[in-house]
N, CA, C, O and CB atoms as a CASP TS submission, in Angstrom:
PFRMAT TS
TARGET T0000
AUTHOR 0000-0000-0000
METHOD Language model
MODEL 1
PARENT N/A
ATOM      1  N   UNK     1     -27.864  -8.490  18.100  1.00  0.00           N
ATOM      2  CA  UNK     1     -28.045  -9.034  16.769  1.00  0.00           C
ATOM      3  C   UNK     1     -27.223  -8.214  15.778  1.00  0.00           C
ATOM      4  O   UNK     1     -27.273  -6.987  15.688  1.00  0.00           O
ATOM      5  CB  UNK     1     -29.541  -9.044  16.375  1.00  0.00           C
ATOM      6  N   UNK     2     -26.522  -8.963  15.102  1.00  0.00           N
ATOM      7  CA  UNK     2     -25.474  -8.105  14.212  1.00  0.00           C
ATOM      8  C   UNK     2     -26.405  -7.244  13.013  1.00  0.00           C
ATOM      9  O   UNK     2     -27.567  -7.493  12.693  1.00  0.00           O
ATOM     10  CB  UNK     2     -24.223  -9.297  13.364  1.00  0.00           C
ATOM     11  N   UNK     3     -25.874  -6.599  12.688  1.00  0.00           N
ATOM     12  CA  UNK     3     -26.685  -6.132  11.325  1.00  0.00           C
ATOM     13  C   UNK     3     -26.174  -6.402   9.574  1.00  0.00           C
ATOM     14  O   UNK     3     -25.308  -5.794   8.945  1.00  0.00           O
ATOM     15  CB  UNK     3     -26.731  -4.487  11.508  1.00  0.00           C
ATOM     16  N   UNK     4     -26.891  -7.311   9.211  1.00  0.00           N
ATOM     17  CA  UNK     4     -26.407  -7.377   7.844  1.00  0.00           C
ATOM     18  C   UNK     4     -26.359  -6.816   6.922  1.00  0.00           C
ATOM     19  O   UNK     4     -25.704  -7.157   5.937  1.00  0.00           O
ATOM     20  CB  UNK     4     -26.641  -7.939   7.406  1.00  0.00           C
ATOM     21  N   UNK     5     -27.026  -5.844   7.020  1.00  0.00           N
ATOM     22  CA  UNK     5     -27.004  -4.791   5.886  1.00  0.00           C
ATOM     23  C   UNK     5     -27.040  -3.135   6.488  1.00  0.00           C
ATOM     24  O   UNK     5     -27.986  -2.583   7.051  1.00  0.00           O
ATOM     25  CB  UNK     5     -28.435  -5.105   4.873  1.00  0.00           C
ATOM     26  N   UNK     6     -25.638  -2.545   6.155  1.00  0.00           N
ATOM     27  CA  UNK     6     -25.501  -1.583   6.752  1.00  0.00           C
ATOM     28  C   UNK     6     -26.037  -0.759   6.240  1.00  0.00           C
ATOM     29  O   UNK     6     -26.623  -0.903   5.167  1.00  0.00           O
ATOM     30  CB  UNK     6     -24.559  -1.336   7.001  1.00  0.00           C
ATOM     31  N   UNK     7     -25.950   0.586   7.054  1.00  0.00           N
ATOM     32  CA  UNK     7     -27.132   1.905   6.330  1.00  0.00           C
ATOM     33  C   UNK     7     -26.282   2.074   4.885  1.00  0.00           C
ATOM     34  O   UNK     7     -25.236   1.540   4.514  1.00  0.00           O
ATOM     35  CB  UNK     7     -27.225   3.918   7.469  1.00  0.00           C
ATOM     36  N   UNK     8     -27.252   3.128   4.172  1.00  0.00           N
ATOM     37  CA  UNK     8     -26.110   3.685   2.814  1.00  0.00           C
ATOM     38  C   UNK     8     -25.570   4.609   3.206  1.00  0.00           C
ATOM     39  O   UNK     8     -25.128   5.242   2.247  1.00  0.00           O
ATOM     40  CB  UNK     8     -26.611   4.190   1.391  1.00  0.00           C
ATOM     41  N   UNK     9     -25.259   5.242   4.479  1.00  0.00           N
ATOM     42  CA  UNK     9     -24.189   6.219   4.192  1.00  0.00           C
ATOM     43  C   UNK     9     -22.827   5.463   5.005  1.00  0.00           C
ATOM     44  O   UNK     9     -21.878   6.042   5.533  1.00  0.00           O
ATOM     45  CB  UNK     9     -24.653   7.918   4.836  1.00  0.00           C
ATOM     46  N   UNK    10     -23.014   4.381   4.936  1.00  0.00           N
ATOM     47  CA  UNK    10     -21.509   3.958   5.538  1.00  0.00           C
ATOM     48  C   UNK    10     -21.590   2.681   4.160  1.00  0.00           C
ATOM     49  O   UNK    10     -22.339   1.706   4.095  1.00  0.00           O
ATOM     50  CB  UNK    10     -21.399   3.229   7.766  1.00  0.00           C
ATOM     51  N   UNK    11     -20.517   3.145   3.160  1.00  0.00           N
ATOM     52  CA  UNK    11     -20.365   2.321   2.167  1.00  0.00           C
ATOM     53  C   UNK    11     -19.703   1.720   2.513  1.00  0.00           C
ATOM     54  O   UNK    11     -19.251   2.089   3.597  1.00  0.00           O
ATOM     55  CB  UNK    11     -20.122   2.592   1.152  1.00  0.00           C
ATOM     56  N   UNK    12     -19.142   0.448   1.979  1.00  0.00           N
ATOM     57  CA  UNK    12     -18.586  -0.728   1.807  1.00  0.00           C
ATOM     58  C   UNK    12     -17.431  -0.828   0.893  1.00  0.00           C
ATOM     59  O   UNK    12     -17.565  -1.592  -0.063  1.00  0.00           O
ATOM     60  CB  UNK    12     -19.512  -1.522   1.445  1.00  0.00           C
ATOM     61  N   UNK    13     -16.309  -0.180   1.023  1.00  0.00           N
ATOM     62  CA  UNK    13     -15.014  -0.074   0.376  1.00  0.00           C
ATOM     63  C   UNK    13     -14.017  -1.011   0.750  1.00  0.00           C
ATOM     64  O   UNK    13     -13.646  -1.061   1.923  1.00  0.00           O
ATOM     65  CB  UNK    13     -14.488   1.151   0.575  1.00  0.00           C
ATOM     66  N   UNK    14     -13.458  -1.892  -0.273  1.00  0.00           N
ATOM     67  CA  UNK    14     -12.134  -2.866  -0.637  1.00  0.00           C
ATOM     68  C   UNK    14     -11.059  -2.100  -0.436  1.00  0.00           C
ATOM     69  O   UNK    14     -10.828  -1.452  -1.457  1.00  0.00           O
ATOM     70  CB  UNK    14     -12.012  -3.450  -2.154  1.00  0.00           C
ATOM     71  N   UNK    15     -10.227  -1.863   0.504  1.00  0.00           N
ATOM     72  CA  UNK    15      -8.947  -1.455   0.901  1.00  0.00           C
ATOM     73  C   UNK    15      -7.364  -2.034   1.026  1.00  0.00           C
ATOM     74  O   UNK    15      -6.247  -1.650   1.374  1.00  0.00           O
ATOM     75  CB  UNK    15      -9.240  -1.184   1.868  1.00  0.00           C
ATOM     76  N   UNK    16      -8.147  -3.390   0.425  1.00  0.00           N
ATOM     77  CA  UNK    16      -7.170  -4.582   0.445  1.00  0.00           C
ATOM     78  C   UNK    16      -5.716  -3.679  -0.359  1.00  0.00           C
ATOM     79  O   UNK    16      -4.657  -3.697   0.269  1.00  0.00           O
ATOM     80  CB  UNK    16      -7.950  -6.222  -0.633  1.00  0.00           C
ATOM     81  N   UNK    17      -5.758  -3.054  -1.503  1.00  0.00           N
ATOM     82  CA  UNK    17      -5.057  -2.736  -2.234  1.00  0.00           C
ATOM     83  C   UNK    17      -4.235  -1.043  -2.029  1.00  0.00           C
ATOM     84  O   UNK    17      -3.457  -0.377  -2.713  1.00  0.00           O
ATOM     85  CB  UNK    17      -5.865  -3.037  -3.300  1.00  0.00           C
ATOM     86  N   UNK    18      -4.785  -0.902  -0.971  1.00  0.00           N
ATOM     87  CA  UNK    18      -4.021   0.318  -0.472  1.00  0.00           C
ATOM     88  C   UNK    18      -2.648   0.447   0.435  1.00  0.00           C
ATOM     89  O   UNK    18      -2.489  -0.183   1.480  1.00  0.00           O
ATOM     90  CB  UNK    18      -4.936   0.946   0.239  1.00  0.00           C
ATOM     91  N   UNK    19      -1.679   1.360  -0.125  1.00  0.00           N
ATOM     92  CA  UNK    19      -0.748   1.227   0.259  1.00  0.00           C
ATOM     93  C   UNK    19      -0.707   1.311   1.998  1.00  0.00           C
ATOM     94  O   UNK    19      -1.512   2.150   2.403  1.00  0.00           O
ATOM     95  CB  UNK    19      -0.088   2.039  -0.512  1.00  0.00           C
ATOM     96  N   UNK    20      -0.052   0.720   2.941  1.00  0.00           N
ATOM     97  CA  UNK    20      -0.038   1.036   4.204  1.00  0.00           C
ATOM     98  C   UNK    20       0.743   2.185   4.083  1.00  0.00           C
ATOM     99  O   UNK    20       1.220   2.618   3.034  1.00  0.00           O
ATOM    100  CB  UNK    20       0.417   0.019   5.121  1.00  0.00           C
ATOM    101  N   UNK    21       0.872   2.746   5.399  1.00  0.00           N
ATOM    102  CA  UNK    21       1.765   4.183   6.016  1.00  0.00           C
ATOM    103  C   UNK    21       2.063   3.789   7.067  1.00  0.00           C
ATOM    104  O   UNK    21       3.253   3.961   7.332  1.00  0.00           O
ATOM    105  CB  UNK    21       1.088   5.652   6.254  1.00  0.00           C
ATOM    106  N   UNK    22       1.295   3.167   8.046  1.00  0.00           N
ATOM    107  CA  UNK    22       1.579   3.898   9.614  1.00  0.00           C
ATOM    108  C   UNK    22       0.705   3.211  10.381  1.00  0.00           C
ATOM    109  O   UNK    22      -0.474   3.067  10.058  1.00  0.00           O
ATOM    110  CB  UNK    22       1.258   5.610   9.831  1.00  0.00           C
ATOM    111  N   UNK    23       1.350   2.623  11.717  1.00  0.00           N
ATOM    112  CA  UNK    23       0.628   2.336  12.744  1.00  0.00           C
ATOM    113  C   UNK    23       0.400   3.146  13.565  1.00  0.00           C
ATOM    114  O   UNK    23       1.263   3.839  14.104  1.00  0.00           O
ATOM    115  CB  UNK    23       0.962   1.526  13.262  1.00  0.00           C
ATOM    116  N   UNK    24      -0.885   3.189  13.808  1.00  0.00           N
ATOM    117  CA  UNK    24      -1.785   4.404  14.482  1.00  0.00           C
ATOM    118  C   UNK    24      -1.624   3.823  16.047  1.00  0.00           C
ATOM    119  O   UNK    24      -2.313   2.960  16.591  1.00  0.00           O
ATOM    120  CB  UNK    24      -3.719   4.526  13.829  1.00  0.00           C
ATOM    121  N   UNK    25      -0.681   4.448  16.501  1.00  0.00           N
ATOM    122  CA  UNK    25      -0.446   4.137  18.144  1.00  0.00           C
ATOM    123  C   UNK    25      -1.462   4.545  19.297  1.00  0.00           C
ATOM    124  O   UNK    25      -1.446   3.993  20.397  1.00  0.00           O
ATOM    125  CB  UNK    25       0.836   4.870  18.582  1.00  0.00           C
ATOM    126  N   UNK    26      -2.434   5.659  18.918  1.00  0.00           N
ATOM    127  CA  UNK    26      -3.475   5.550  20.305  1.00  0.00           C
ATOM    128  C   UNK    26      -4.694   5.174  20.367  1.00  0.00           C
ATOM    129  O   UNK    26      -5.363   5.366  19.351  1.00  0.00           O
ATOM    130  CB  UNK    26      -3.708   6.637  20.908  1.00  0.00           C
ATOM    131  N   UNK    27      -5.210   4.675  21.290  1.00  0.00           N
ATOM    132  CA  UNK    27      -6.500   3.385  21.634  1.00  0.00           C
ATOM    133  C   UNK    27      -5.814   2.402  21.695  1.00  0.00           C
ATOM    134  O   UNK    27      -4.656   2.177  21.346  1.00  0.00           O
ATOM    135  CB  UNK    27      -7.753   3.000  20.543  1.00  0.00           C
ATOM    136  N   UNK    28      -6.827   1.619  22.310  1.00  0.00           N
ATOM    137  CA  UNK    28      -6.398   0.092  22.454  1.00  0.00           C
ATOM    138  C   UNK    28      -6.441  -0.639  21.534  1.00  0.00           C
ATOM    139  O   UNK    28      -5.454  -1.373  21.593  1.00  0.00           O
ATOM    140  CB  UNK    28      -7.010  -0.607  23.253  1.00  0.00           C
ATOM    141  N   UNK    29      -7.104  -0.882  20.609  1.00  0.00           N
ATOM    142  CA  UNK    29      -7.089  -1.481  19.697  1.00  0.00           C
ATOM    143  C   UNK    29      -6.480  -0.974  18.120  1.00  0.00           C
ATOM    144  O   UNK    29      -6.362   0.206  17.790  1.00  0.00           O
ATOM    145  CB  UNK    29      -8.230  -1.784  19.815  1.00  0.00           C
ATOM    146  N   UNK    30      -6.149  -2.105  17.298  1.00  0.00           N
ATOM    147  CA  UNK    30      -4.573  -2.386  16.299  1.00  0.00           C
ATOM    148  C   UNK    30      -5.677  -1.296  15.266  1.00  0.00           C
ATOM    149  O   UNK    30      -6.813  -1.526  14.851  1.00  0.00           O
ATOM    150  CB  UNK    30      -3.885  -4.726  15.469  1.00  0.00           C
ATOM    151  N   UNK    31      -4.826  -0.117  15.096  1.00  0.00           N
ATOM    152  CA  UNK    31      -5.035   0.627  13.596  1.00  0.00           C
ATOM    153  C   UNK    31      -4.111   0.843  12.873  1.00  0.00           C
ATOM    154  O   UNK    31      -2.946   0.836  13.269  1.00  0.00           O
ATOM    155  CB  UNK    31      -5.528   1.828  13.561  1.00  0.00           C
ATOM    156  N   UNK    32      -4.613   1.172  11.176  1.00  0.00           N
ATOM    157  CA  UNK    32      -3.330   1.561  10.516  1.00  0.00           C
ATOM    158  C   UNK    32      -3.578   2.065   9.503  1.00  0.00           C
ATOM    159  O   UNK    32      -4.167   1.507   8.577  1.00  0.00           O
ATOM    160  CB  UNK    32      -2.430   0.657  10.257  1.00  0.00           C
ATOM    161  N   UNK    33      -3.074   3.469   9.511  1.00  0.00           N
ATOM    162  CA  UNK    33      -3.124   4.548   7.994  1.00  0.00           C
ATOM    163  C   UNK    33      -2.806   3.736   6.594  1.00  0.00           C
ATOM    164  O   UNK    33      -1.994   2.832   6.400  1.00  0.00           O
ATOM    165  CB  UNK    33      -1.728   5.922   8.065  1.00  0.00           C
ATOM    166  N   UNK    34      -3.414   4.157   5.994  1.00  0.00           N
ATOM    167  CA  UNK    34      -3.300   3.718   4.944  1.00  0.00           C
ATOM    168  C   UNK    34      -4.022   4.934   3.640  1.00  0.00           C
ATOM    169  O   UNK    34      -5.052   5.608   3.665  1.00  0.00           O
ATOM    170  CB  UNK    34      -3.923   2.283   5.157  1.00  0.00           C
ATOM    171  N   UNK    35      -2.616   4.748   2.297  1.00  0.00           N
ATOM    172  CA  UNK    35      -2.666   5.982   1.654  1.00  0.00           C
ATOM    173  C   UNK    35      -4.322   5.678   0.707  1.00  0.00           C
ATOM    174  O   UNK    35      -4.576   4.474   0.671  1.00  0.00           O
ATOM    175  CB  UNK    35      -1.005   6.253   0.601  1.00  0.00           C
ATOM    176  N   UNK    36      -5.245   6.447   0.091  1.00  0.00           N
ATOM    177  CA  UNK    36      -6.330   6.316  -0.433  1.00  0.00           C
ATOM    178  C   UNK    36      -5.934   6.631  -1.914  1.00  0.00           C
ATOM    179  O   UNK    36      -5.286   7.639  -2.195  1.00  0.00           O
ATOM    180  CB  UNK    36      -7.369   7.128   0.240  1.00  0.00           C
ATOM    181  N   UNK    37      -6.247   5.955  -2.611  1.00  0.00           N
ATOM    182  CA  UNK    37      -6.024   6.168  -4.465  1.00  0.00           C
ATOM    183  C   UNK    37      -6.650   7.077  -4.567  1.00  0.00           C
ATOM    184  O   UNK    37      -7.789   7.170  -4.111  1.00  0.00           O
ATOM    185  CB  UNK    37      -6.529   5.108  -5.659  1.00  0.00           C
ATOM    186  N   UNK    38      -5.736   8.428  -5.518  1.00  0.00           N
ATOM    187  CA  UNK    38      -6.295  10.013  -5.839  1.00  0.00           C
ATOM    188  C   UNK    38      -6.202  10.654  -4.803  1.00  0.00           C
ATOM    189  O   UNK    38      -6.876  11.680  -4.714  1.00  0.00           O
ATOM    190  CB  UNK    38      -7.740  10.247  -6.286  1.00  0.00           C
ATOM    191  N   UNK    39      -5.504  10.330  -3.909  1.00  0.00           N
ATOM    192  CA  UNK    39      -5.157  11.299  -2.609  1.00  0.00           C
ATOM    193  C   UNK    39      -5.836  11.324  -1.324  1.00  0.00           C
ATOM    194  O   UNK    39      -7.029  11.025  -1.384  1.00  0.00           O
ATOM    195  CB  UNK    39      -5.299  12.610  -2.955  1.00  0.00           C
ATOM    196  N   UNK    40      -5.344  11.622  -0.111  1.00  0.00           N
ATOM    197  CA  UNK    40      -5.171  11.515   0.877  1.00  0.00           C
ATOM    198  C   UNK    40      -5.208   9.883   1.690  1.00  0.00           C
ATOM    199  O   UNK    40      -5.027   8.780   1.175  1.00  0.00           O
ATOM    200  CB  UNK    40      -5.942  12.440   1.165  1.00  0.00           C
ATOM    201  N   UNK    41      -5.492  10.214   3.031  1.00  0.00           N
ATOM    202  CA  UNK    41      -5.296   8.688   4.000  1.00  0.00           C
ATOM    203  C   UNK    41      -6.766   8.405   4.813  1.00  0.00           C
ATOM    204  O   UNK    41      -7.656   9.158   5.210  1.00  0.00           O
ATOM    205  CB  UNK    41      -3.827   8.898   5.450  1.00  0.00           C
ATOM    206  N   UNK    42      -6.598   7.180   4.849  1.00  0.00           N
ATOM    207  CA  UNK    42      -7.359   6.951   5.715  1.00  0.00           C
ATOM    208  C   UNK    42      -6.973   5.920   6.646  1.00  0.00           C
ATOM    209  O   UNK    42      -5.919   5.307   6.476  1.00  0.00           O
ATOM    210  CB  UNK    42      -8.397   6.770   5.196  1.00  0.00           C
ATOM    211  N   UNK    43      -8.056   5.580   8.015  1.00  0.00           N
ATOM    212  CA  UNK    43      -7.382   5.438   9.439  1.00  0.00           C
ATOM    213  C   UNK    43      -8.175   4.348   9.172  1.00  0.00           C
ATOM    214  O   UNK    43      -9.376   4.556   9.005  1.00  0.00           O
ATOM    215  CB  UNK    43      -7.497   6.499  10.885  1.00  0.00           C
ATOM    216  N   UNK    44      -7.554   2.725   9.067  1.00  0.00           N
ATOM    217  CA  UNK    44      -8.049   1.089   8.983  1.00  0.00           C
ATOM    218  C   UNK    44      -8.520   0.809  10.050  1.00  0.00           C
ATOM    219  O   UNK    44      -7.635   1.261  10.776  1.00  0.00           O
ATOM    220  CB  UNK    44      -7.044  -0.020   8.727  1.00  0.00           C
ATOM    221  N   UNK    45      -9.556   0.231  10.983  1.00  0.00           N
ATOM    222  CA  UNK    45     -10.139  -0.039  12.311  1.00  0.00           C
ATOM    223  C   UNK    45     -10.340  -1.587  11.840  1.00  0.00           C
ATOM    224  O   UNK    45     -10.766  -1.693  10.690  1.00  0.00           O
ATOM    225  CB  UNK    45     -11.635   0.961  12.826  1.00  0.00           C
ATOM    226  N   UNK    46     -10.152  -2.554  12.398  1.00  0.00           N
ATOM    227  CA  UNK    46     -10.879  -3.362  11.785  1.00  0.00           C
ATOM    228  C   UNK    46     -11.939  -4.170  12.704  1.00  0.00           C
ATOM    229  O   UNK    46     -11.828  -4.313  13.921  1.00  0.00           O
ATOM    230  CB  UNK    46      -9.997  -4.152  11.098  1.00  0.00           C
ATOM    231  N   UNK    47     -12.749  -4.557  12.079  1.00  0.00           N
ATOM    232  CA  UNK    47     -14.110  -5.125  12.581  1.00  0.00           C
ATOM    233  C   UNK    47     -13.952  -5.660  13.581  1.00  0.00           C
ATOM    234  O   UNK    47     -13.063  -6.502  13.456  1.00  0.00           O
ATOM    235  CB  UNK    47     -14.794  -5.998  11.849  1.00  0.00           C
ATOM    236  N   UNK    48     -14.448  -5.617  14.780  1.00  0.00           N
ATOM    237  CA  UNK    48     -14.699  -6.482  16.076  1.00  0.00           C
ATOM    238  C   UNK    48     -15.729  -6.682  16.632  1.00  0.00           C
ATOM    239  O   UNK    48     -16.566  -5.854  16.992  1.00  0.00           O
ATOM    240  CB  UNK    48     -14.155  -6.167  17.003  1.00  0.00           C
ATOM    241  N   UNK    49     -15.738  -8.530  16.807  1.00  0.00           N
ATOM    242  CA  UNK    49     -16.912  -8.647  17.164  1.00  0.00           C
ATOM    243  C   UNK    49     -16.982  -8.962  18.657  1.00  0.00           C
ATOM    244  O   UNK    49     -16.124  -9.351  19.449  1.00  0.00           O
ATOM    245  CB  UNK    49     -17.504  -9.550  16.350  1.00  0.00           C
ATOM    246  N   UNK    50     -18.524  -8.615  18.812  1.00  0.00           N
ATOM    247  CA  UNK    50     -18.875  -8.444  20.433  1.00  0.00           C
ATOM    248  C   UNK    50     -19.924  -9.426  20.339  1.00  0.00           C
ATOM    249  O   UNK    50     -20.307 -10.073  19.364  1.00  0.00           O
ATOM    250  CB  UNK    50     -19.426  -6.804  21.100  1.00  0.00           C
ATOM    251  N   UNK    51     -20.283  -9.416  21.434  1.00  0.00           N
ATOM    252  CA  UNK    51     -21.073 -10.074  22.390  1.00  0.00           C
ATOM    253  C   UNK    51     -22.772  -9.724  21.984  1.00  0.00           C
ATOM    254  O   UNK    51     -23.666 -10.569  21.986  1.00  0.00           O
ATOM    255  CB  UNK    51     -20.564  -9.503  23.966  1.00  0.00           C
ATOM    256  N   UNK    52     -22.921  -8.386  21.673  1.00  0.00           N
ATOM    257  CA  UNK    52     -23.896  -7.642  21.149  1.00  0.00           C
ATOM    258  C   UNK    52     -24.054  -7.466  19.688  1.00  0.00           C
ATOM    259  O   UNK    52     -25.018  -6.832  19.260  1.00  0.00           O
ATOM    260  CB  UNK    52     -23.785  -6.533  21.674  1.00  0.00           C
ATOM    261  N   UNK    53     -23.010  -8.080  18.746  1.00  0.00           N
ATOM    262  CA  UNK    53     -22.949  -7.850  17.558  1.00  0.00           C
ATOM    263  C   UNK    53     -21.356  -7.247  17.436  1.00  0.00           C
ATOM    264  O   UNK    53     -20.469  -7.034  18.263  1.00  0.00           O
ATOM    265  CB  UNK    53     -24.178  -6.948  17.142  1.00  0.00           C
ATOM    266  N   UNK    54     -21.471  -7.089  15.987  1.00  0.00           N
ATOM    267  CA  UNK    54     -19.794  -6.630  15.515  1.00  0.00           C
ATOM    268  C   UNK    54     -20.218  -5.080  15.501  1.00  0.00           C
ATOM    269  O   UNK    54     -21.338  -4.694  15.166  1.00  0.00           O
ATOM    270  CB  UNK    54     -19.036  -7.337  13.626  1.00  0.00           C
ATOM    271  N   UNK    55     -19.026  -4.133  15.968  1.00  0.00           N
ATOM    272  CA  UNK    55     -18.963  -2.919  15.411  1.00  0.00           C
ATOM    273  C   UNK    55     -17.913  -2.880  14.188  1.00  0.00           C
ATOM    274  O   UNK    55     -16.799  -3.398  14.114  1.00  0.00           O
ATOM    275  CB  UNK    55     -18.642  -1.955  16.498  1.00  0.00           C
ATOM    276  N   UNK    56     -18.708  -2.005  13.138  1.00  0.00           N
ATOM    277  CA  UNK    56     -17.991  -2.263  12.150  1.00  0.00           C
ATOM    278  C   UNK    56     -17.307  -0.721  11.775  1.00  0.00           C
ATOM    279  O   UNK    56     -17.220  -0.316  10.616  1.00  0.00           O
ATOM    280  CB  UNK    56     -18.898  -3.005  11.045  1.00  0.00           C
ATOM    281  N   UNK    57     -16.867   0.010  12.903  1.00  0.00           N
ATOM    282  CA  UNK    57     -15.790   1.181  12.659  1.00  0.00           C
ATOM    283  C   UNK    57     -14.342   1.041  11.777  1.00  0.00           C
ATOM    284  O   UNK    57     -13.145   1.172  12.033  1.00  0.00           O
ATOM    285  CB  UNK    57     -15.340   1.573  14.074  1.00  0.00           C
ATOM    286  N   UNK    58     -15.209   0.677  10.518  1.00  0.00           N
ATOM    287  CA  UNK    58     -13.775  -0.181   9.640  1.00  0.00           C
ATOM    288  C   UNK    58     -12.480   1.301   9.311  1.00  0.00           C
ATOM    289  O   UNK    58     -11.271   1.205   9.099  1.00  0.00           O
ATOM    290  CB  UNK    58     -14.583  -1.082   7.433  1.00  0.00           C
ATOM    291  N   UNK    59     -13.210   2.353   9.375  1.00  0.00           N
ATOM    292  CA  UNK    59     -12.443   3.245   8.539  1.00  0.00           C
ATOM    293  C   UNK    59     -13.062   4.489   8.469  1.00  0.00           C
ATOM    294  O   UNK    59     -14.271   4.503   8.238  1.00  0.00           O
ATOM    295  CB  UNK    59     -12.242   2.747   7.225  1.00  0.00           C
ATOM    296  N   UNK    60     -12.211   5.976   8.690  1.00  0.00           N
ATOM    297  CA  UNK    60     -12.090   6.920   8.423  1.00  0.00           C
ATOM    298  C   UNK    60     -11.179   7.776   7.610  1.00  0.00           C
ATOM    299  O   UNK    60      -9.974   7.946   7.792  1.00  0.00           O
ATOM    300  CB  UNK    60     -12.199   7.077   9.152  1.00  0.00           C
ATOM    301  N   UNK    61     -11.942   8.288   6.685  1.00  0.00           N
ATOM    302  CA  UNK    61     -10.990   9.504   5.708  1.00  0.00           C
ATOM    303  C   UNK    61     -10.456  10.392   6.378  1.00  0.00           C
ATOM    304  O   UNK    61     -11.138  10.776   7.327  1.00  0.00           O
ATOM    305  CB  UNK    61     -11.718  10.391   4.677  1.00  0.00           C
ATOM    306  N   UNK    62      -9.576  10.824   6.257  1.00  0.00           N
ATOM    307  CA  UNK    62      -8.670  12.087   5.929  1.00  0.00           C
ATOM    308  C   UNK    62      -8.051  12.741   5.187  1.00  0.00           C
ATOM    309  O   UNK    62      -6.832  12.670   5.027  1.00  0.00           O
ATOM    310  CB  UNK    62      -8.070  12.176   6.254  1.00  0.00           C
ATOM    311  N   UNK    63      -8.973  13.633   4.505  1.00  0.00           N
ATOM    312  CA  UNK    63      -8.387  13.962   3.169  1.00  0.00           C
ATOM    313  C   UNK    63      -8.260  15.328   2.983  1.00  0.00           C
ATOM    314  O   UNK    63      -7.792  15.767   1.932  1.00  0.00           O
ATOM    315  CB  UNK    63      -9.149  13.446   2.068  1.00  0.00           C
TER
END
């Protein structure tokens, strides 16, 4: 069962507007850096859904 409302410590950030950098070449699945407004990057995952529900590993900072 998917979950519709995620915990609060995994916020819900619009990234639409961030500059790309870089395709993140390891794992199997498509990632891509992207620069964060006020500095540093973060690593784009995007949502995939399963069988069991979506994992939603949308994104990690690096800052």
């Amino acid at each position: 069962m998917p979950i519709t409302n995620p915990p609060e410590n995994f916020a819900i950030v619009d990234s639409s507007e961030w500059e790309f950098v870089a395709i993140e070449p390891s794992g199997a699945d498509a990632k891509q850096w992207l620069t964060v407004p006020g500095g540093g990057k973060a690593l784009f995952k995007p949502n995939r859904p399963r069988e069991s529900g979506e994992q939603g590993e949308d994104s990690m900072l690096d800052a």
